[in-house]
C-alpha positions in Angstrom: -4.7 -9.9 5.3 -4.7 -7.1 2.8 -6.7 -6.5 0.1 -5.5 -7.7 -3.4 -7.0 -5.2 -5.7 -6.4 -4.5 -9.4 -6.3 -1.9 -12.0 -10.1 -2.4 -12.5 -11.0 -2.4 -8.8 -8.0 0.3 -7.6 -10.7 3.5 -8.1 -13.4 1.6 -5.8 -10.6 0.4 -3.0 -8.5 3.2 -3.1 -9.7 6.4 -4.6 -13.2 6.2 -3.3 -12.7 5.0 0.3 -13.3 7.0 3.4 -10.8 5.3 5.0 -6.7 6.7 4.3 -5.4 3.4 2.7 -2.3 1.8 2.3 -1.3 0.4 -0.9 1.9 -2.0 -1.0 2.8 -2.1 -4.8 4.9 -5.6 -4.9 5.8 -8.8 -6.7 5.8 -12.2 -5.8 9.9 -12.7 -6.9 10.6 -9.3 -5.1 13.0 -10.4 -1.6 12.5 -6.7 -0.1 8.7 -7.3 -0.7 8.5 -10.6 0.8 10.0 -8.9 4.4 7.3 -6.1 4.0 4.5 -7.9 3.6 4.2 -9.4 7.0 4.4 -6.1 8.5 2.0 -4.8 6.9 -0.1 -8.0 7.7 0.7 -6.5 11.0 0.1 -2.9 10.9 -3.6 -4.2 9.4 -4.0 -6.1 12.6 -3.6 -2.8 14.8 -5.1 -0.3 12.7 -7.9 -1.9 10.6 -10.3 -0.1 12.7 -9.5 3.5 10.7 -6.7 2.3 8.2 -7.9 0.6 5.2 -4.6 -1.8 3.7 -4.1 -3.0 0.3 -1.8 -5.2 -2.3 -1.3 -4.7 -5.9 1.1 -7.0 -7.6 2.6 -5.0 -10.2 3.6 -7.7 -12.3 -0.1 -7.8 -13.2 -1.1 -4.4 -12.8 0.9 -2.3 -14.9 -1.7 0.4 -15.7 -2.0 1.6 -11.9 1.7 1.1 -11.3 2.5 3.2 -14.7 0.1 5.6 -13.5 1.9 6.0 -9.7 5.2 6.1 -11.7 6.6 2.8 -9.4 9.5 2.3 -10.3 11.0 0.2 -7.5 9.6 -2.2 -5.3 8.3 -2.7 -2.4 6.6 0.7 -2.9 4.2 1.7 -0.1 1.4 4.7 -0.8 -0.5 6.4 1.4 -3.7 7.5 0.1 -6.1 10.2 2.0 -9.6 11.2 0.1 -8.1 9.4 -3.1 -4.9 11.6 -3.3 -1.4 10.2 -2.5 -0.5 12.0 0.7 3.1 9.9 1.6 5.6 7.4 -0.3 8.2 5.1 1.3 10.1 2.8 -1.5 11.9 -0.2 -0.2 12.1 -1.8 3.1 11.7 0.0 6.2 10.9 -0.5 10.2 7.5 -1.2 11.0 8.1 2.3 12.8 8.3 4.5 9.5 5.1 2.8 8.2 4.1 3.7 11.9 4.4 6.8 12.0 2.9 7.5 8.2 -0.1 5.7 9.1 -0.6 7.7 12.3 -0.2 11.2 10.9 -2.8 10.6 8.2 -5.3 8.2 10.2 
């Protein structure tokens, strides 16, 4: 299961890991986010040996979603030594997320 982090907890999880991470910015009412998530859960599964995964609901943490500029969700970032390297917005195959997570692991 992915990490639910926060605005106060985002610069220890994300921006200070050694690990690339994921970050799924969604909501709880969000349809698109709700067939995401479980790939994600997924992806986790596979790659949580070099892949660090995360969940910020923006609903609650507008400061860190302000600050990314998300504008529509699902929106999945890709962080690599606390910079965001890649973006996808919406729902996608498990084989875009894939191949993001594979170029930057």
């Amino acid at each position: 299961m992915p990490l639910e982090i926060t605005d106060d907890t985002f610069d220890a999880e994300v921006v200070k890991s050694t690990l690339p991470v994921l970050v799924d910015f969604w909501a709880p009412w969000c349809g698109p986010c709700r067939m995401v998530g479980p790939i994600v859960d997924k992806l986790e599964e596979k790659y949580k040996e070099n892949f660090k995964f995360c969940k910020m609901n923006v609903d609650e943490n507008q400061k860190t979603a302000g600050q990314f500029r998300v504008m529509s969700i699902p929106t999945l970032m890709f962080f690599k030594d606390g910079k965001v390297e890649d973006t996808v917005v919406g729902a996608v195959p498990e084989s875009t997320l894939e191949e993001k997570i594979n170029k930057l692991a």
